[in-house]
C-alpha positions as CSV (number, residue, x, y, z in Angstrom):
1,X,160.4,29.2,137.8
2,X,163.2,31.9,138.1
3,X,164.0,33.8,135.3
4,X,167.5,33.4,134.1
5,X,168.9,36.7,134.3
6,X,168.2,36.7,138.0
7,X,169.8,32.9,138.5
8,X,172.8,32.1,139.7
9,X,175.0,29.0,139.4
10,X,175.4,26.3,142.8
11,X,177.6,23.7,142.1
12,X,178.6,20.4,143.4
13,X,181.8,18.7,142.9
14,X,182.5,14.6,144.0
15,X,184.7,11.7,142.2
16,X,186.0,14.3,139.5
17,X,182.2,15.2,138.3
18,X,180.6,18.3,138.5
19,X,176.7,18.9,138.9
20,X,175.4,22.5,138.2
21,X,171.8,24.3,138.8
22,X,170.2,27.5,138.0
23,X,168.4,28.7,141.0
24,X,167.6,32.0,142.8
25,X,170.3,32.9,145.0
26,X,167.6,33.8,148.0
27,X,166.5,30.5,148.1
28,X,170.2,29.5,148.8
29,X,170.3,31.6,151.7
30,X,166.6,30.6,153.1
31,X,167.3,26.8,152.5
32,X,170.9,27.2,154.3
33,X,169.1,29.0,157.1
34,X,167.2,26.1,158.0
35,X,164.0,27.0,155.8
36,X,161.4,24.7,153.8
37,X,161.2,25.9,150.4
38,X,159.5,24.4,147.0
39,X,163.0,24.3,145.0
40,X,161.2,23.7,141.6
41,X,159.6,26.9,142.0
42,X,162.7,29.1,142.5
43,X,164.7,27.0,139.6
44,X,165.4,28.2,136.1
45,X,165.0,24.2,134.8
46,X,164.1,21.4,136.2
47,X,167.2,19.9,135.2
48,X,170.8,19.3,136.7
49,X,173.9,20.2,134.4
50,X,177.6,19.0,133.9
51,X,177.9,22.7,133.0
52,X,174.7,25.3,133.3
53,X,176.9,27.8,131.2
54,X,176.9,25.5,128.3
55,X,173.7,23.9,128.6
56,X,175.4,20.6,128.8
57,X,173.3,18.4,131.3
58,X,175.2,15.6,134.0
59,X,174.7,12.1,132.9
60,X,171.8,10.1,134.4
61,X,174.4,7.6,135.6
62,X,176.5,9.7,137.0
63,X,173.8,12.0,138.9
64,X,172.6,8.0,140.4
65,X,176.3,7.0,141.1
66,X,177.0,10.8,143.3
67,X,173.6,10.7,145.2
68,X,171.9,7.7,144.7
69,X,169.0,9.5,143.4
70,X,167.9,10.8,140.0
71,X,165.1,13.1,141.5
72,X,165.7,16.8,140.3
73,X,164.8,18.0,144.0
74,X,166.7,15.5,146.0
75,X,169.7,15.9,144.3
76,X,169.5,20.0,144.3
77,X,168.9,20.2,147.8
78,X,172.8,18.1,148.2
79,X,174.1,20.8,145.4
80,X,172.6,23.7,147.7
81,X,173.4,22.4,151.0
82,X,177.0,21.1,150.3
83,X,178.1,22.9,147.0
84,X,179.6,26.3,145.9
85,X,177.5,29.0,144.9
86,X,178.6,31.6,142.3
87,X,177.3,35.0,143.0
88,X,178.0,38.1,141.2
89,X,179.1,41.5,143.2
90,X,176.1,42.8,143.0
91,X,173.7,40.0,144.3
92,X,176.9,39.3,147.2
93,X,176.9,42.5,148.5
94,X,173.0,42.6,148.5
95,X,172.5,38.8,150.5
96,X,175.4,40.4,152.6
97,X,173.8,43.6,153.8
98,X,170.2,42.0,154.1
99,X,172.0,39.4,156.3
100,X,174.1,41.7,158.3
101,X,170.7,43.4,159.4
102,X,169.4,40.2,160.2
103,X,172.5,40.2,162.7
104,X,171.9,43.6,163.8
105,X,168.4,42.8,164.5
106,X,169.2,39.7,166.5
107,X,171.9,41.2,168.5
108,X,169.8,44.4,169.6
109,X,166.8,42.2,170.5
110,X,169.0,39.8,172.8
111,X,172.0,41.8,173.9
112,X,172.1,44.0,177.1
113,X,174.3,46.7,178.1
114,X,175.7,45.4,181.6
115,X,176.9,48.5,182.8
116,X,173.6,50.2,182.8
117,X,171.1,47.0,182.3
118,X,169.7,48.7,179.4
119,X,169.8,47.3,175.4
120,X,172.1,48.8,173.4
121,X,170.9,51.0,170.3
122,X,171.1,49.4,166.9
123,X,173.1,52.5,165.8
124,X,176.3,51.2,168.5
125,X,175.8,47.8,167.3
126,X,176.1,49.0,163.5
127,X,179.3,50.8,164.9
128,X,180.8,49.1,167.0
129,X,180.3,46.3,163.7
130,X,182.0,48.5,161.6
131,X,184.9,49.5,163.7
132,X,185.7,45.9,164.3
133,X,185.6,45.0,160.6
134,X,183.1,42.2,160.8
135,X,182.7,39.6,158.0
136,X,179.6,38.7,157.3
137,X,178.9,35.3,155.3
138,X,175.6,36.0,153.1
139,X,174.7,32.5,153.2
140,X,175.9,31.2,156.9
141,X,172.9,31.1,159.4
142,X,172.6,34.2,161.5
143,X,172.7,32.3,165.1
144,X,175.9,30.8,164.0
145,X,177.7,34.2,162.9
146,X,176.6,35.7,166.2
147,X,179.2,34.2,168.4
148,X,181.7,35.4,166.7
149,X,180.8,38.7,166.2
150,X,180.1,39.3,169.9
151,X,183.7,38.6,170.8
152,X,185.0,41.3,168.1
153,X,182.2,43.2,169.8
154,X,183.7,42.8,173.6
155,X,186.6,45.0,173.4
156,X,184.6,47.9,171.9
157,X,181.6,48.1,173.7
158,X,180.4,46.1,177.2
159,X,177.4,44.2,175.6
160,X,176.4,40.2,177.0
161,X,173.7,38.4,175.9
162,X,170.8,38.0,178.8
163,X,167.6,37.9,179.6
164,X,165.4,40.2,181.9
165,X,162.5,39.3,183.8
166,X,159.4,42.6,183.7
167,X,157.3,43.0,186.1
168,X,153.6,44.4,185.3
169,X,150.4,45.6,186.7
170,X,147.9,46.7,185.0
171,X,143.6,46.9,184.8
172,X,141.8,43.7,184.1
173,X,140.5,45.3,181.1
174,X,144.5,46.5,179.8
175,X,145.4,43.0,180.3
176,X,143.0,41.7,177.6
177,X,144.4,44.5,174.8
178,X,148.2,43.1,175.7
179,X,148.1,39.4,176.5
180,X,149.6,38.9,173.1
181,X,152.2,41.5,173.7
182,X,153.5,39.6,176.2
183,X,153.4,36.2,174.3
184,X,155.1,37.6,171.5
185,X,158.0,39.4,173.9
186,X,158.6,36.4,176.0
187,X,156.8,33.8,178.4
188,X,154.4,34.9,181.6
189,X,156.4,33.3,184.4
190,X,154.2,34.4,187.1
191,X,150.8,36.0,187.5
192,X,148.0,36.8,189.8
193,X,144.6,38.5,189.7
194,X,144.3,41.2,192.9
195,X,140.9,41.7,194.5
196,X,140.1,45.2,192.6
197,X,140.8,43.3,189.0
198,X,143.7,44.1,188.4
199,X,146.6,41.9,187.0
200,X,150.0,41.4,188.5
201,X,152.2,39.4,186.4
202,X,156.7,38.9,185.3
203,X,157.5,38.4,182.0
204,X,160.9,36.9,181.0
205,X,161.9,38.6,177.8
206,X,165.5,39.0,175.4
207,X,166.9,41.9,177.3
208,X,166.9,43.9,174.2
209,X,164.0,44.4,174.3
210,X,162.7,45.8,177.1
211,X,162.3,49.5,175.8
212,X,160.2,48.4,173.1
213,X,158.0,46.3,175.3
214,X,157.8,49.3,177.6
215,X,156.5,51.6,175.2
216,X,153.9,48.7,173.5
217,X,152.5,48.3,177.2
218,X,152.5,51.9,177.5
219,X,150.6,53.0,174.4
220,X,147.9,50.2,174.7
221,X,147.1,51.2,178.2
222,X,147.5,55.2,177.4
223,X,150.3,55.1,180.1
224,X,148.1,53.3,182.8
225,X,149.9,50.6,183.5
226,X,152.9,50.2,185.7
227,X,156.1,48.2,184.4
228,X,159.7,47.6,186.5
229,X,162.7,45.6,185.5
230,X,163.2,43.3,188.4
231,X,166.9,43.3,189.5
232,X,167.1,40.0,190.8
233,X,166.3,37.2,188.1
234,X,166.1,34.0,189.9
């Protein structure tokens, strides 16, 4: 259970009734996001109110009538998922800022640069964020913020969202130490073993990210290995 001080109040309202619940306001964001999470757990009570404030708890009847379920867990998952949540300044701008990172983050990993083919540094993102005045909803999903923000992003810097396919070669023994490097970048699309033993492959990868994959292929092969961005994709 969540202690109270840290709880905030999500409520539902339907056929003039209202149906309250103490809950930790990360849990809001993570279940709105898409996640599984055990919501007794992150709950002050068990118990859904007519007003949390006041202690005063909905009617048994009622809470049946609205959603056709008494079950504490059912009915806070429709409260979460479809209710208002009350948040104070503190804990907004907090769920804000840790989201807009998550935006940052997601924006640097798959956006490109198309005038130079390169990713764009999270420091122009952050800027070019600010100088557009983005909004950022603490509790909306990050994927579907995203388009929005990249069309306040167009007119201030030239940024698209792409992929990039990387071509490698490296020792057989190399390509044991980064096989899953390249699983966790993007998917092998082709590959082949040459008669010395060494590995030819193209990974398809977020364009973002093709500096950082650079540099992991680099360090785990102390700069043996040999990496290209192939122009054509297809």
């Amino acid at each position: 259970m969540v202690d109270l001080d840290d709880a905030i109040v999500a409520r539902y309202e339907s056929h003039g009734e209202s149906f309250e619940i103490l809950i930790d306001p990360k849990v809001v964001q993570q279940m709105r996001d898409g996640k599984e999470v055990d919501l007794i757990d992150h709950m002050v009570i068990d118990t859904i109110f007519k007003n949390a404030k006041k202690g005063t708890r909905a009617s048994e009847d009622k809470v049946e009538e609205i959603f056709g379920t008494t079950e504490v867990v059912e009915v806070a998952k429709v409260i979460i998922l479809k209710g208002e949540v009350q948040l104070t300044t503190d804990q907004r701008r907090v769920m804000q800022d840790n989201k807009r990172k998550r935006i940052i983050e997601y924006i640097a990993r798959n956006a490109m640069n198309p005038q130079t083919g390169g990713p764009h540094p999270v420091t122009r993102i952050e800027t070019a964020m600010d100088d557009a005045k983005v909004q950022i909803d603490p509790f909306k999903p990050v994927e579907t913020q995203v388009p929005a923000i990249m069309d306040a992003l167009r007119p201030l810097i030239p940024i698209r969202f792409d992929k990039i396919r990387m071509a490698v070669k490296m020792s057989g023994d190399h390509y044991g130490r980064c096989f899953e490097d390249f699983k966790s970048f993007g998917k092998v699309v082709k590959e082949e073993w040459q008669s010395n033993g060494s590995w030819i492959g193209v990974i398809e990868m977020p364009a973002g990210l093709q500096n950082d994959f650079v540099d992991r292929v680099s360090n785990k092969t102390h700069g043996e290995a040999e990496t290209k961005v192939l122009k054509d994709k297809r």
